[in-house]
SEMARMAR-937141 format. One line per 3 residues: number of its first residue (from 1); their letters; for each residue x, y, z of N, C-alpha, C. Coordinates in steps of 0.1 Angstrom, whole numbers. Layout:
<lummars>
NUM) A) X:Y:Z:X:Y:Z:X:Y:Z  ...
</lummars>
This chain:
<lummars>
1) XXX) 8:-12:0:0:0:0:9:12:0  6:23:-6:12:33:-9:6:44:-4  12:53:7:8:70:11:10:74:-2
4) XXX) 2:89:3:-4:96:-5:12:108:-9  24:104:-3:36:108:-8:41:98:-14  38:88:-17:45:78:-25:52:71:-17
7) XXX) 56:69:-7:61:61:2:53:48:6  65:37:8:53:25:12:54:23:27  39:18:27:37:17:44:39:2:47
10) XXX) 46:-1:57:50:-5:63:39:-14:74  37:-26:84:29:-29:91:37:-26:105  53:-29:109:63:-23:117:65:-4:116
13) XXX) 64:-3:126:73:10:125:87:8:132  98:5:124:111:0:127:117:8:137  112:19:137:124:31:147:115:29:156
16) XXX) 107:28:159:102:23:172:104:7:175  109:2:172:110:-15:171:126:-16:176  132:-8:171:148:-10:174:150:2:187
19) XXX) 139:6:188:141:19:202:138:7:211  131:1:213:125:-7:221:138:-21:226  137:-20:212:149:-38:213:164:-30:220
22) XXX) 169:-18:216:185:-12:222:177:-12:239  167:-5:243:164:-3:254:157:-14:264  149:-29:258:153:-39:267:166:-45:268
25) XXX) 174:-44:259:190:-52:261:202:-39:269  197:-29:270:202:-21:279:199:-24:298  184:-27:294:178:-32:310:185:-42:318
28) XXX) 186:-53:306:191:-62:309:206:-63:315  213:-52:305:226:-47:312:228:-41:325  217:-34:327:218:-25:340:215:-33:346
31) XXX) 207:-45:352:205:-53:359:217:-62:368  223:-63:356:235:-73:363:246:-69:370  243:-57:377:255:-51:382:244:-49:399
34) XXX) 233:-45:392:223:-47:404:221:-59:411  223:-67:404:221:-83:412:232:-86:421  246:-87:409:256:-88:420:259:-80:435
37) XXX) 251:-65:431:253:-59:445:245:-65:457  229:-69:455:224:-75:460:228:-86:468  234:-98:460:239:-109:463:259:-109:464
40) XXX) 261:-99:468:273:-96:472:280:-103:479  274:-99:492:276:-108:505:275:-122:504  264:-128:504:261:-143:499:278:-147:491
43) XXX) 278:-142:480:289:-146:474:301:-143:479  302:-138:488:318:-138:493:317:-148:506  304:-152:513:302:-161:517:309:-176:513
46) XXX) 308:-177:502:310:-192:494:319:-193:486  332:-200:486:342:-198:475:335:-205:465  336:-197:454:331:-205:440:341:-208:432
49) XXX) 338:-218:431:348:-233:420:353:-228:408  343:-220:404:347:-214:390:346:-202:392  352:-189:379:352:-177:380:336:-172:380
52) XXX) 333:-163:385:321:-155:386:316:-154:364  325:-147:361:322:-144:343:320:-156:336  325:-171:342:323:-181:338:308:-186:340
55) XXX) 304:-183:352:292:-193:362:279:-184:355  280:-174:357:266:-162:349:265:-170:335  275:-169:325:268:-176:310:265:-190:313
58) XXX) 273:-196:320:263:-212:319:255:-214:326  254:-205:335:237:-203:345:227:-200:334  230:-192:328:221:-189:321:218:-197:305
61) XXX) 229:-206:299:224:-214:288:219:-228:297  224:-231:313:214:-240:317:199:-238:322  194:-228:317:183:-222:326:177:-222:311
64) XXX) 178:-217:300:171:-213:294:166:-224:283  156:-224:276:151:-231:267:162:-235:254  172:-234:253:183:-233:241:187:-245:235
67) XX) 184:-252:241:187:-268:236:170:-278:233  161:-271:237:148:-281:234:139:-272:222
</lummars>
């Protein structure tokens, strides 16, 4: 379908779609600095086996749906 400028419309409006997508993966980033503060304590509590930067990505490909 075509405006009345000759431009085609679209059913996305992409600049709003990529506003949205930079700004949930930004949340996500801010988060993780929040958690750790949270769980600070706890963690110096417990020596962990593995590095901290190591345990977060396989916590999370074991957690998530990525293999089914």
């Amino acid at each position: 379908m075509l405006l009345s400028n000759g431009e085609r419309m679209t059913l996305w409006n992409w600049r709003i779609f990529w506003t949205l997508e930079v700004a949930g993966v930004l949340a996500v980033v801010a988060l993780i600095p929040y958690t750790l503060t949270l769980q600070g304590p706890m963690l110096k509590q417990y020596p962990l086996p593995i590095p901290l930067a190591v345990l977060v990505p396989v916590s999370y490909l074991a957690c998530s749906d990525f293999g089914s």
